[in-house]
C-alpha positions in Angstrom: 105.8 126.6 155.1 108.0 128.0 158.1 105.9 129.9 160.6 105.9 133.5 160.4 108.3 135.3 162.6 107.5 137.9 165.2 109.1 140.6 163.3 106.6 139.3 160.1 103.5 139.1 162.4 104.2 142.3 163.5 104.6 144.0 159.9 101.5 142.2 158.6 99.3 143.7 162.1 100.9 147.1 161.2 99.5 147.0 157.6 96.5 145.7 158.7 96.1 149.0 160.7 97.4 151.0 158.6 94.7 149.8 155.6 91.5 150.7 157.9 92.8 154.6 158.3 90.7 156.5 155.6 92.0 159.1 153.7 90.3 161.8 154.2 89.5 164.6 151.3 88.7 168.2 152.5 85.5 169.7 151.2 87.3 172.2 148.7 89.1 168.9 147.6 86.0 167.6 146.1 84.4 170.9 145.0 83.4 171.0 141.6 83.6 167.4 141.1 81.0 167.1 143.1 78.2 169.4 145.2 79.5 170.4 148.3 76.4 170.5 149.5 75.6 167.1 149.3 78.8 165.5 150.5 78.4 163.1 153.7 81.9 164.3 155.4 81.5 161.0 157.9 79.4 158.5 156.3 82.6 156.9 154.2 83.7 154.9 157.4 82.8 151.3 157.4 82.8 149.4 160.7 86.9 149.0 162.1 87.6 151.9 160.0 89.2 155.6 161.5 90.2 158.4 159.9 93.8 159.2 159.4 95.7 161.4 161.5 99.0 161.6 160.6 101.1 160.2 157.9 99.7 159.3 155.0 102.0 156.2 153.8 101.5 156.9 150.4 103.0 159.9 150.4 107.4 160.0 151.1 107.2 160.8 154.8 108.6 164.4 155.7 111.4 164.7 158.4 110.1 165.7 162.0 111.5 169.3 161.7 111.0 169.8 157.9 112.7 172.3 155.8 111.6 174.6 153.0 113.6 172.1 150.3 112.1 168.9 151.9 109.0 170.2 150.7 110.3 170.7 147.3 111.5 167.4 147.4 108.7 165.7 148.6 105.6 167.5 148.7 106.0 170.2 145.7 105.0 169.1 142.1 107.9 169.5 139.5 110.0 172.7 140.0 111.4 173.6 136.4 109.4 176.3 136.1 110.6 178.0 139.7 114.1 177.2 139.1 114.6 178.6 135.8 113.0 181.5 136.5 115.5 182.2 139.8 118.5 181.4 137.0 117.4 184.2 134.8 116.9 186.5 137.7 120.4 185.8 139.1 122.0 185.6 135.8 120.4 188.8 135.2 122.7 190.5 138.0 119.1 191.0 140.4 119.6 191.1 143.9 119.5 188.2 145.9 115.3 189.3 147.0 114.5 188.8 143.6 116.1 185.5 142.9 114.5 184.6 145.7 111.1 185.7 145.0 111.3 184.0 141.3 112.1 180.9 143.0 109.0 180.7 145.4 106.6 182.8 143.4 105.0 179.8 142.4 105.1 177.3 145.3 101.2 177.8 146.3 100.6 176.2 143.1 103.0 173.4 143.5 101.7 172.2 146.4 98.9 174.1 147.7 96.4 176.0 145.8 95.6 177.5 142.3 92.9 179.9 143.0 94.8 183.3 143.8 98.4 181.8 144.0 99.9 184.9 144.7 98.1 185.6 148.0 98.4 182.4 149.3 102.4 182.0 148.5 103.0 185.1 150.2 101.1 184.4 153.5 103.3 180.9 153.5 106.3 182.1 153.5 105.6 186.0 155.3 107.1 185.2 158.6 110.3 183.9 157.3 111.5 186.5 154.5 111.6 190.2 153.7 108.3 192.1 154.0 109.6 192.8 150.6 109.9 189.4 149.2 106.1 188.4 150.4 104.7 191.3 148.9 106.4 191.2 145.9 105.1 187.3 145.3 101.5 188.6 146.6 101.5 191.5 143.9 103.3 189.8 140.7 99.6 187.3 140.4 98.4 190.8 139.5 100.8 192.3 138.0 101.5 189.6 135.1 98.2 190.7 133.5 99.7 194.1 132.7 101.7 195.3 130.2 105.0 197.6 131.8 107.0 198.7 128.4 109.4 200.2 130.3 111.2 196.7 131.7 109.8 195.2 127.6 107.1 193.2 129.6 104.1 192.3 127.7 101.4 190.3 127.9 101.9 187.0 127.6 100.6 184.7 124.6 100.9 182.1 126.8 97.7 183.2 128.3 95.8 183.3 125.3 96.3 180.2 124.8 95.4 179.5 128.1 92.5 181.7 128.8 91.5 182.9 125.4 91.8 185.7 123.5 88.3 187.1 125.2 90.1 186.9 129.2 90.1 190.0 130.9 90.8 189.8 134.6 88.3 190.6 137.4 87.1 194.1 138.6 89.5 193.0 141.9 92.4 192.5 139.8 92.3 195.6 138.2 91.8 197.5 141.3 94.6 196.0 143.3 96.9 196.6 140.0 95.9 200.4 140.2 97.1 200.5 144.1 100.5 198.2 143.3 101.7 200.2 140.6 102.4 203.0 142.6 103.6 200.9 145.3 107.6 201.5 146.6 108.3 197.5 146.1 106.5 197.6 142.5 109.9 197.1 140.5 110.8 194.0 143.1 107.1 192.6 141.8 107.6 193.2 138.1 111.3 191.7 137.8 109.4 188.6 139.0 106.9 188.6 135.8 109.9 189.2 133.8 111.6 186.4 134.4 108.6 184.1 135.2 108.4 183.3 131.4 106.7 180.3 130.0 109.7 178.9 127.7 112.7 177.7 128.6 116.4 176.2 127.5 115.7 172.3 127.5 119.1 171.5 127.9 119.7 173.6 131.1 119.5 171.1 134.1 119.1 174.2 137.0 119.2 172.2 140.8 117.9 172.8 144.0 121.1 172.8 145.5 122.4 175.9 143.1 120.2 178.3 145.3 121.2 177.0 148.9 123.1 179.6 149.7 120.6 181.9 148.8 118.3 180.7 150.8 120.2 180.3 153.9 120.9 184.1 153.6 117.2 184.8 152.9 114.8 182.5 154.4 114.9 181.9 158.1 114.4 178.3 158.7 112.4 177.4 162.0 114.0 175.1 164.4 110.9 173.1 165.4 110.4 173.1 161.3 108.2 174.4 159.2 104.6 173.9 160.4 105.7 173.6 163.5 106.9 176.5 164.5 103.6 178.4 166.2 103.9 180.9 162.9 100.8 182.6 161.2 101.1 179.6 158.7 102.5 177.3 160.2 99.3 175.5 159.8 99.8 176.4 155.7 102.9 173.5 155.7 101.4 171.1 158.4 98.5 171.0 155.6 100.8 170.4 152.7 102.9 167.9 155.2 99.4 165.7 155.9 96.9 166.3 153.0 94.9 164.0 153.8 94.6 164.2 157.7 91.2 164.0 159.0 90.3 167.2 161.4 
């Protein structure tokens, strides 16, 4: 057998390395599966372990100044749902906050959180859209629960298949639906429920790439990238970027 090259040795010393960085899972992570209470947050290490931080190579490695599609791309779970619900809201003749809105109501979801979607997906993206456009993802969590006749909304079935015929939402719910009905953006909020439906044309094929120029008008892109751009979540997308970095 010819000896190893330097270039080889070196590979095989990087993987070495790279196979003693652990993982690591935040508490929330495990939550449910397990008692948070009795989770050791440092006794996984075994001796010439570390924990990771940075990269996680199992994961496609973001660009250094990442933008709002690379984490689509790379970082979000599937997008059908996002993207034909921007199509309907532009085909529909709604302005370009809307589309814009349908398209990122649901990103928290896709590669954040589940638990109060809406709030979080709004925070993410405040500093870089309309007020109108973060409040409008914020309020249509809330506002899907609610029947508005007037725009032929109703409560989906989707949900009670879902949640049961029995679901009715929490005391908070109802009592932030009370103040955002009333609201001057509500409209903006609802057209987002109306076109966030649950069924959609197989044999549409919508792309990323269709609403590029919508958000280029719309969503200002950081320099320094998202996450790193000294935002009020910034630290949102460096969490998404490196879910499994350490501290």
């Amino acid at each position: 057998m010819a000896p190893k090259t330097l270039s080889e040795r070196a590979d095989e010393l990087e993987y070495e390395q790279i196979a003693k960085l652990v993982p690591a899972k935040s508490v929330l992570y495990l939550s449910g599966d397990q008692d948070p209470t009795k989770i050791d947050q440092f006794g996984q290490l075994r001796p010439g372990e570390y924990f990771l931080m940075g990269h996680d190579s199992r994961l496609a490695k973001m660009p250094p100044a990442p933008k709002l599609f690379d984490f689509f791309r790379l970082r979000f779970t599937a997008a059908d749902h996002v993207l034909q619900s921007a199509r309907l809201a532009r085909l529909a003749g709604h302005p370009e906050k809307v589309v814009l809105a349908c398209l990122l109501h649901d990103i928290a979801i896709m590669g954040f959180i589940r638990c109060d979607h809406g709030y979080w997906a709004a925070q993410m993206i405040a500093p870089y859209v309309d007020e109108e456009i973060a409040w409008a993802i914020r309020a249509h969590q809330i506002l899907r629960f609610f029947p508005d006749p007037s725009v032929g909304y109703e409560y989906p079935q989707a949900y009670i298949q879902l949640f049961g015929e029995g679901y009715r939402p929490e005391p908070y719910v109802v009592r932030a639906y009370e103040k955002m009905k009333s609201h001057k953006w509500y409209m903006t909020a609802r057209l987002i429920t109306v076109n966030d439906i649950y069924s959609f044309d197989p044999n549409v094929k919508v792309e990323l790439g269709d609403f590029e120029d919508i958000v280029g008008r719309n969503f200002r892109q950081p320099a320094e990238g998202l996450g790193f751009d000294d935002s009020p979540s910034a630290h949102m997308w460096r969490t998404i970027n490196w879910p499994t970095r350490a501290l």
